[in-house]
PyMOL commands that place a pseudoatom at each C-alpha (Angstrom):
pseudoatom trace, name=CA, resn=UNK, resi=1, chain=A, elem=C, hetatm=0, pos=[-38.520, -43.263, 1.357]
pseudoatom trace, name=CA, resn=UNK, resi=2, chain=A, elem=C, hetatm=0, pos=[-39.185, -46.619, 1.236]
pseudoatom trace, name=CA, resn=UNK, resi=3, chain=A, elem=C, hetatm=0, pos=[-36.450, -48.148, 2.005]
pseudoatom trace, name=CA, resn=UNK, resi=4, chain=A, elem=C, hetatm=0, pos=[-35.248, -49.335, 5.295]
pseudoatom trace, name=CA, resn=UNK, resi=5, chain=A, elem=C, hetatm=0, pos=[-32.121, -47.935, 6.096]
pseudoatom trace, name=CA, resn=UNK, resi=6, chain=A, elem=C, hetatm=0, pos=[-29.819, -48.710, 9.188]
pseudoatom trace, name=CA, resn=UNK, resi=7, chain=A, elem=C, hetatm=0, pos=[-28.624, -45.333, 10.174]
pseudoatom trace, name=CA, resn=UNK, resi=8, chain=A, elem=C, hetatm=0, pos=[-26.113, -45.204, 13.546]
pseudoatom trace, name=CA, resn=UNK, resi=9, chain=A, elem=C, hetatm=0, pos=[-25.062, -41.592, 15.010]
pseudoatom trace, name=CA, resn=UNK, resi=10, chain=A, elem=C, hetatm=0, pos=[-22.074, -41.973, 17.898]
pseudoatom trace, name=CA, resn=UNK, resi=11, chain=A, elem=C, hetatm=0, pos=[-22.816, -39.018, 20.290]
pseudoatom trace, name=CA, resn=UNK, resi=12, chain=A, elem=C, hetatm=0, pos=[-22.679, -37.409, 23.587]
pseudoatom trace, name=CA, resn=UNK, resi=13, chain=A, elem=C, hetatm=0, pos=[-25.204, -35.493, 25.220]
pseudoatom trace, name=CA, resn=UNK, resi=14, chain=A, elem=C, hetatm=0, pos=[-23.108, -32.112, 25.675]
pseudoatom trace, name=CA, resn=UNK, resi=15, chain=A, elem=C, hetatm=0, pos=[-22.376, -31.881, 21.814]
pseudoatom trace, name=CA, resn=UNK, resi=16, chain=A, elem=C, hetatm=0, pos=[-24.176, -29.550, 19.915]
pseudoatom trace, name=CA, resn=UNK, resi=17, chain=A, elem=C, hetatm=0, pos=[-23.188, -30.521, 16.513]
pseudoatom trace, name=CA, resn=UNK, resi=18, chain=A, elem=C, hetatm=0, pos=[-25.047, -34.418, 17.580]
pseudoatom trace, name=CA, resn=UNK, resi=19, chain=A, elem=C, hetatm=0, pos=[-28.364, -32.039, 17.992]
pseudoatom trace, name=CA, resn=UNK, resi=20, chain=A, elem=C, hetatm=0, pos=[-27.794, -30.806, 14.539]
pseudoatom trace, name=CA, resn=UNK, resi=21, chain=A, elem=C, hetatm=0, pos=[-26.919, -33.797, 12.938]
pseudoatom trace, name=CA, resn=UNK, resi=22, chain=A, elem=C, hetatm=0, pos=[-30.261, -35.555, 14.396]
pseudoatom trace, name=CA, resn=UNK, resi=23, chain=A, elem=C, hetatm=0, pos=[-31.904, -32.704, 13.510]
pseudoatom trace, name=CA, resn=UNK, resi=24, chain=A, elem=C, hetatm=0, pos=[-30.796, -32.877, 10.216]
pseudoatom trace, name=CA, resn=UNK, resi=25, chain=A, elem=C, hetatm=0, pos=[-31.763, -36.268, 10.383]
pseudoatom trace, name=CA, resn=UNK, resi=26, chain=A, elem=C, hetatm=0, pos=[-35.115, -36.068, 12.248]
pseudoatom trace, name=CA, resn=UNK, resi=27, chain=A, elem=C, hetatm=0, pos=[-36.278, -33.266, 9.909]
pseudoatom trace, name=CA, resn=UNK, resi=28, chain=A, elem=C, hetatm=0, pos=[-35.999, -36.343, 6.313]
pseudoatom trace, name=CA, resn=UNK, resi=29, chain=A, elem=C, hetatm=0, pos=[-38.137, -38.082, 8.483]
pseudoatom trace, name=CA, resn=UNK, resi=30, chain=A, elem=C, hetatm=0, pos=[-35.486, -40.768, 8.813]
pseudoatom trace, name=CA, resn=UNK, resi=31, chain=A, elem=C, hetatm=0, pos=[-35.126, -43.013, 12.185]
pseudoatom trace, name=CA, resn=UNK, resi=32, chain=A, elem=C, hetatm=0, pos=[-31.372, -43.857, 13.868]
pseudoatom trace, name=CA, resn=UNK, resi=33, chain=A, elem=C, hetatm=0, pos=[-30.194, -45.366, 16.266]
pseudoatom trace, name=CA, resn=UNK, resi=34, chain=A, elem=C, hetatm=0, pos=[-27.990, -43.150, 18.737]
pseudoatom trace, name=CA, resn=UNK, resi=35, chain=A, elem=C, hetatm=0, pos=[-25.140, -44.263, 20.688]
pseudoatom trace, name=CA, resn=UNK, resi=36, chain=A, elem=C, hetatm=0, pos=[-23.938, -42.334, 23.985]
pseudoatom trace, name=CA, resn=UNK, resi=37, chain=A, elem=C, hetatm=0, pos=[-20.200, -42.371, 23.657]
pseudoatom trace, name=CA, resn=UNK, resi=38, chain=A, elem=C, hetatm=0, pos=[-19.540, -41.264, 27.145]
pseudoatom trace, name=CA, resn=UNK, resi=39, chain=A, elem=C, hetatm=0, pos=[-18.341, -44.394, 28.345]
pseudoatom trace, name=CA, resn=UNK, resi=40, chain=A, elem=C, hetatm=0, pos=[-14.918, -44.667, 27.294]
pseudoatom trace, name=CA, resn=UNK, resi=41, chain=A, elem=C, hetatm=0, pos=[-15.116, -48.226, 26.401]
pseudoatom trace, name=CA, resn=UNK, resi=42, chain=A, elem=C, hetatm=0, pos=[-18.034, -46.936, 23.882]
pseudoatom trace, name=CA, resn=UNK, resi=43, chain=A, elem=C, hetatm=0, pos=[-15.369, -44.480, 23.070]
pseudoatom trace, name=CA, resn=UNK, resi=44, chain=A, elem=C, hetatm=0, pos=[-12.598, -46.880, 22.360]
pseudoatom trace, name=CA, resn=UNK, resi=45, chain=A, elem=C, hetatm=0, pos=[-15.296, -49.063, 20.102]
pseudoatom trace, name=CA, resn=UNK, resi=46, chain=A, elem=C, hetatm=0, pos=[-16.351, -45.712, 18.376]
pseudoatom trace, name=CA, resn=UNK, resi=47, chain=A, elem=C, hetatm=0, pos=[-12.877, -44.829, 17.854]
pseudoatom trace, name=CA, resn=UNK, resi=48, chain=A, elem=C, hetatm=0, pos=[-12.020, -48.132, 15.967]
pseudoatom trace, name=CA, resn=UNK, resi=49, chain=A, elem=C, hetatm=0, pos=[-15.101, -48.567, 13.657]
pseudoatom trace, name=CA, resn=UNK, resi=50, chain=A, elem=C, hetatm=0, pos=[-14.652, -45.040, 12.493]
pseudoatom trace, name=CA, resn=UNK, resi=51, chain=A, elem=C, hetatm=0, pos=[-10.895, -45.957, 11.567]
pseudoatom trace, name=CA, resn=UNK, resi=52, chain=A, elem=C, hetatm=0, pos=[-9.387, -43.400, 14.674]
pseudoatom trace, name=CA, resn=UNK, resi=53, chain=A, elem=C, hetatm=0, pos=[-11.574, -40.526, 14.223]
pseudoatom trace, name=CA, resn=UNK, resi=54, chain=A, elem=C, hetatm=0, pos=[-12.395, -39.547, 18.098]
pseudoatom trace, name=CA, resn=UNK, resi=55, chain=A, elem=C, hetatm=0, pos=[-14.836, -36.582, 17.264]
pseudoatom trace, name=CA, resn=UNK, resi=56, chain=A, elem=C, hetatm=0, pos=[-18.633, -37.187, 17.853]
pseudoatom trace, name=CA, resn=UNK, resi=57, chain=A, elem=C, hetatm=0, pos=[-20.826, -37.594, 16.070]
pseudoatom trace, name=CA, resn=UNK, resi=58, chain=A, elem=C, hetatm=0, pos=[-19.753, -39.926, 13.863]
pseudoatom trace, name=CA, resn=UNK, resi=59, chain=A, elem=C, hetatm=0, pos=[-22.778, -41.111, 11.506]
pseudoatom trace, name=CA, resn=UNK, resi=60, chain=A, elem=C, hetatm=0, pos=[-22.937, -44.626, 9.617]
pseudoatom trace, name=CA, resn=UNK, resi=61, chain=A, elem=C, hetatm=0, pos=[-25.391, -44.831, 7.072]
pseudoatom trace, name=CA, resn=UNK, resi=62, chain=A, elem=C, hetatm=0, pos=[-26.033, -48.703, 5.984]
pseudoatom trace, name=CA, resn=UNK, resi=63, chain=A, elem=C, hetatm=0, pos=[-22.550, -49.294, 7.767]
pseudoatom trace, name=CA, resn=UNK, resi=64, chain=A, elem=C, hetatm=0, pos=[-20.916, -46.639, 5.535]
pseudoatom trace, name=CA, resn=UNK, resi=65, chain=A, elem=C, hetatm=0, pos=[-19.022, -43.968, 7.595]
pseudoatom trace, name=CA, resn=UNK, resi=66, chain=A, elem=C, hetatm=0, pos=[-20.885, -40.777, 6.408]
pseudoatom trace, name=CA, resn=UNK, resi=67, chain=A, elem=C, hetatm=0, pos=[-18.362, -38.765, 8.997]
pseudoatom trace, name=CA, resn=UNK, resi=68, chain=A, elem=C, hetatm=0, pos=[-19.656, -35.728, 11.299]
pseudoatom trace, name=CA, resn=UNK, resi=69, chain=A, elem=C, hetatm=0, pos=[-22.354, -33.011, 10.998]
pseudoatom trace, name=CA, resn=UNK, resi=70, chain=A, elem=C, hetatm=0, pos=[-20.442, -31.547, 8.351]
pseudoatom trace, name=CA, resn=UNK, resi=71, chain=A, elem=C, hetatm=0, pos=[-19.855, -34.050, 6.250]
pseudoatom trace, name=CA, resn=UNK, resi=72, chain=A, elem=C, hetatm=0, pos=[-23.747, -35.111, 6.630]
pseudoatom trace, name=CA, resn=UNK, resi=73, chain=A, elem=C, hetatm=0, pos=[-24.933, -31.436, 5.583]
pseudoatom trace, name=CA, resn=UNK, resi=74, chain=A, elem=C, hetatm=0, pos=[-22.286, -31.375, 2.841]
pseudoatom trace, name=CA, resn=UNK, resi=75, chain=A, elem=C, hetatm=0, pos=[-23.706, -34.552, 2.086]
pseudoatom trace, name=CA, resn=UNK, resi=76, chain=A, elem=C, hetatm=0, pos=[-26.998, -33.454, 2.471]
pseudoatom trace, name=CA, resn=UNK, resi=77, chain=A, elem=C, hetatm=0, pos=[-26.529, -30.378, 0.208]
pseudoatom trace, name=CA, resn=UNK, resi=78, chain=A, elem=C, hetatm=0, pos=[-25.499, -31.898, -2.651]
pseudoatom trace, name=CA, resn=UNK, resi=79, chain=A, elem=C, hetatm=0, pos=[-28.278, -34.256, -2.810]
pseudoatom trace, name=CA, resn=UNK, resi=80, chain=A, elem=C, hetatm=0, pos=[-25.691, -37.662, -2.238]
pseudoatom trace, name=CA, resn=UNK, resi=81, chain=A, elem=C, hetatm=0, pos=[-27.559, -38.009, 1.196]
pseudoatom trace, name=CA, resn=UNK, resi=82, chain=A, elem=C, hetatm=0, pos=[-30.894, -39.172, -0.818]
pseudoatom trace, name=CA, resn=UNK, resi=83, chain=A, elem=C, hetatm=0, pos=[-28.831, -40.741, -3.254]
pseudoatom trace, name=CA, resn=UNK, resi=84, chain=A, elem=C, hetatm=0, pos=[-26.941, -42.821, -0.442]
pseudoatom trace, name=CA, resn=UNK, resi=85, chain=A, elem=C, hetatm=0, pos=[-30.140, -43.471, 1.274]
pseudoatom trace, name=CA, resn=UNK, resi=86, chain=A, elem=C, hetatm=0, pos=[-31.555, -44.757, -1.985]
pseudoatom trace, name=CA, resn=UNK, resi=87, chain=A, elem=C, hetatm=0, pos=[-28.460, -47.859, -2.038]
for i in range(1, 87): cmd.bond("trace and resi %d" % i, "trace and resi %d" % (i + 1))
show_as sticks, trace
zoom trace
């Protein structure tokens, strides 16, 4: 890929569906940027960009709100992460 893309995962260090979704990640060959949500004012911040979803992660890919692990391997799966990737 070529393109620079601005990718943001919201996690916590005990959650094993962050590993997978950086794995996920990590295994494209694509570079985030990963922010510890245990603080609860990171929480509260986390909470309001991804419109009250409290669940980590919580991936933004070029500040659109991809959702958790699932919806990134769904994503993944049907080939709309490379397509998103691509915009």
């Amino acid at each position: 890929m070529t393109t620079q893309n601005n990718i943001l995962v919201y996690s916590t260090p005990v959650c094993p569906y962050c590993t997978l979704a950086k794995n996920l990640l990590e295994r494209k060959g694509l570079k985030f940027k990963e922010i510890d949500v245990s603080d609860p004012q990171d929480r509260l911040a986390l909470i309001e960009k991804a419109g009250g979803r409290k669940t980590v992660p919580q991936i933004f890919i070029n500040d659109i709100h991809v959702g958790g692990y699932d919806d990134l391997a769904s994503l993944e799966k049907s080939g709309g992460l490379d397509a998103l990737l691509q915009k």
